[in-house]
C-alpha positions as CSV (number, residue, x, y, z in Angstrom):
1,X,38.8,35.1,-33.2
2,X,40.1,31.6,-33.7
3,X,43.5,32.9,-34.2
4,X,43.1,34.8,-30.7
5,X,42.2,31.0,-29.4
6,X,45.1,29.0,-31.1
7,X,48.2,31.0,-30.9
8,X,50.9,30.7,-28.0
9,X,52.2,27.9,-26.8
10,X,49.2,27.3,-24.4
11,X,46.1,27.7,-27.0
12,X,42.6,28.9,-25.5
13,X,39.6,27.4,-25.9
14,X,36.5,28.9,-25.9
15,X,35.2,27.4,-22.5
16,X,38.2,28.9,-21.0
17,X,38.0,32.5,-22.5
18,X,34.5,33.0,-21.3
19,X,35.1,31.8,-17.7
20,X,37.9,34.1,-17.4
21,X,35.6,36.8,-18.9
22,X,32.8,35.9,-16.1
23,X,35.7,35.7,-13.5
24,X,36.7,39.4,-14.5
25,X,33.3,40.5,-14.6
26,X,32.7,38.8,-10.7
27,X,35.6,40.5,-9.1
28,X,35.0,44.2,-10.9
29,X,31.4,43.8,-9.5
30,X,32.6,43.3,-5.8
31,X,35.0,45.9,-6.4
32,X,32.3,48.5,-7.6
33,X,30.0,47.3,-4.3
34,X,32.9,47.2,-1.8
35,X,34.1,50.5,-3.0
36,X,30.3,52.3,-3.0
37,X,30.4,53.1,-6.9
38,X,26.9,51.2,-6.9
39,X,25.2,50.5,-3.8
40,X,23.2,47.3,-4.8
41,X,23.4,44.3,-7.4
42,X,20.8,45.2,-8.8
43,X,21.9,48.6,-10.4
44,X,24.5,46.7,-12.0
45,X,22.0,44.3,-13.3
46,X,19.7,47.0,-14.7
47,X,22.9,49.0,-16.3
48,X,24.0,45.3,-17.9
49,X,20.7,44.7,-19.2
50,X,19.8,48.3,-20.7
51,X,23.2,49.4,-21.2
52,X,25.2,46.4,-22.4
53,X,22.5,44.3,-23.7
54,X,22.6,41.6,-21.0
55,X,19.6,38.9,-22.0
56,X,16.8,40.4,-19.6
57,X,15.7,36.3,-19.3
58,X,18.5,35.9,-17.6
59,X,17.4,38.1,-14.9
60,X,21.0,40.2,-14.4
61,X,24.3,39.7,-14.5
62,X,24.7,39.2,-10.6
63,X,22.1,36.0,-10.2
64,X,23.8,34.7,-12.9
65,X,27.2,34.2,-12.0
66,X,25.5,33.6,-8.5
67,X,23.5,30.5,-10.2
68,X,26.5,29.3,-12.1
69,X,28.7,29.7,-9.3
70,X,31.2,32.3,-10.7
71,X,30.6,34.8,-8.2
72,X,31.7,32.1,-5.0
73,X,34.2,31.1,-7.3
74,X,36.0,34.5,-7.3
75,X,34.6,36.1,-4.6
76,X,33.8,33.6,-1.8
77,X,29.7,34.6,-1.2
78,X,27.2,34.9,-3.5
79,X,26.1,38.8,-5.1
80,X,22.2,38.0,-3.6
81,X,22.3,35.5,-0.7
């Protein structure tokens, strides 16, 4: 994993990998919503957290890149005003 960090001429760090991770994550949400694949945040939250593992303290996926302000970020609006 380091190596994945450090090589390049613009190294990584690891701040940077998992905001671009969360970013991703944001905009294939909103794509799945716009596009009707789920119809509600919360199905994505309940397949990420019995599915993928997602920390279920956490409450979802969705309220946390709304609380940490990935989801405005990438998207413009939050996933649950």
């Amino acid at each position: 994993m380091a190596a994945l960090l450090s090589g390049g001429e613009h190294p990584s760090t690891g701040a940077e990998v998992l905001a671009r991770a969360l970013e991703g994550l944001a905009q294939e949400i909103a794509i799945m919503l716009t596009e009707g694949v789920v119809s509600a945040p919360e199905d994505i939250d309940l397949c990420m957290i019995l599915g993928a593992g997602w920390p279920f303290h956490l409450g979802g996926i969705t309220p946390y890149l709304d609380r940490t302000g990935v989801s405005v970020k990438v998207n413009g609006t939050l996933f649950r005003p």
